[in-house]
Wavefront OBJ file of the C-alpha trace (Angstrom):
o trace
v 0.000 0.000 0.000
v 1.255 3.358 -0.545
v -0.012 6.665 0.413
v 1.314 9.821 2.587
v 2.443 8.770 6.210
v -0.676 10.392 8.010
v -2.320 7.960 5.634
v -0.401 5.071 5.918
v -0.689 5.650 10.010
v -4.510 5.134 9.625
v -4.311 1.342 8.426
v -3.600 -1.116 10.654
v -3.093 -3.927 8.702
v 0.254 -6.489 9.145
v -0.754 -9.396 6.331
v -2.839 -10.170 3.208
v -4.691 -13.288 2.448
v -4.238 -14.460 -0.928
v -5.968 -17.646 -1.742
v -4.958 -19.934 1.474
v -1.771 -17.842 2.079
v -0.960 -15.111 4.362
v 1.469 -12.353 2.593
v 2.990 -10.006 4.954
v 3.461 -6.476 4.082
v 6.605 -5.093 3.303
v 8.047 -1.470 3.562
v 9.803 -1.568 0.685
v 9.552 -3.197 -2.991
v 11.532 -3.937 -6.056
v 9.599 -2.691 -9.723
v 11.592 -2.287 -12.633
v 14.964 -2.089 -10.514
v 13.540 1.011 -8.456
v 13.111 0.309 -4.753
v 10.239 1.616 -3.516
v 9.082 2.765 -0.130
v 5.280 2.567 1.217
v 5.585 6.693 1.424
v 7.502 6.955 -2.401
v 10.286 9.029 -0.403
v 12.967 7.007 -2.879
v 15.268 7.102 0.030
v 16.220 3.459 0.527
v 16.543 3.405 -3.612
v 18.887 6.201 -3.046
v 20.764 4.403 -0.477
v 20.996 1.353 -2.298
v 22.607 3.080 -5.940
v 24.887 4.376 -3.264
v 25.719 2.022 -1.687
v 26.257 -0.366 -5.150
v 28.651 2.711 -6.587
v 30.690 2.336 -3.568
v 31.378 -0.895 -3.805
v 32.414 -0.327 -7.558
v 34.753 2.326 -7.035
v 36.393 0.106 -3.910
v 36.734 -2.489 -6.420
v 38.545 -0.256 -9.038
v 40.647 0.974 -6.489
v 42.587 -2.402 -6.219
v 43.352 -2.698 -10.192
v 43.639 0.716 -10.730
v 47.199 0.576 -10.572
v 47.887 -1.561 -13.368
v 45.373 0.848 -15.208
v 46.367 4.129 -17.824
v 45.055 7.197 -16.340
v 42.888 7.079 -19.630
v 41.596 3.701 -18.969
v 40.932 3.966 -15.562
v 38.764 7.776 -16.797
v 36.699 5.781 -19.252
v 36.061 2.516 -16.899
v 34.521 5.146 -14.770
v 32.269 6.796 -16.821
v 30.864 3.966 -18.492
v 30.266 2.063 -14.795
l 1 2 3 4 5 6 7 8 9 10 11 12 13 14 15 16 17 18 19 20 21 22 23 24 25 26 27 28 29 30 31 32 33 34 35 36 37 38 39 40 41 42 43 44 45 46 47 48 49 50 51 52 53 54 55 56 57 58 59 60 61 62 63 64 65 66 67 68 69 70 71 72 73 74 75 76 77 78 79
């Protein structure tokens, strides 16, 4: 469900039944490779691209020495 917080505060509602099985609901969702939060705030997507770029550039960091200053420009603006 999504919807503003004062919104959101005014359902009271922990699972789903589906058939003959219980879903529970979850804060957060994956659609199209966007995370998205029950209040569409994007901040846990945001975190997340962060958090993957990090990880990239630590990862470049232990071959960029074997790496032309021109190779190691265009590896990063492609990632």
């Amino acid at each position: 469900m999504l919807g503003a917080p004062h919104q959101l505060s005014q359902i009271n509602c922990q699972q789903i039944r589906l058939g003959e099985t219980d879903l529970a609901i979850a804060s957060e969702a994956m659609c199209l490779s966007v995370l998205l939060d029950s209040t569409l705030t994007f901040a846990p997507h945001v975190r997340h691209l962060a958090g993957r770029r990090y990880y990239h550039l630590r990862q470049l960091r232990t071959v960029r020495r074997s790496l032309t200053g021109d190779d190691a420009t265009k590896t990063m603006v492609n990632k």
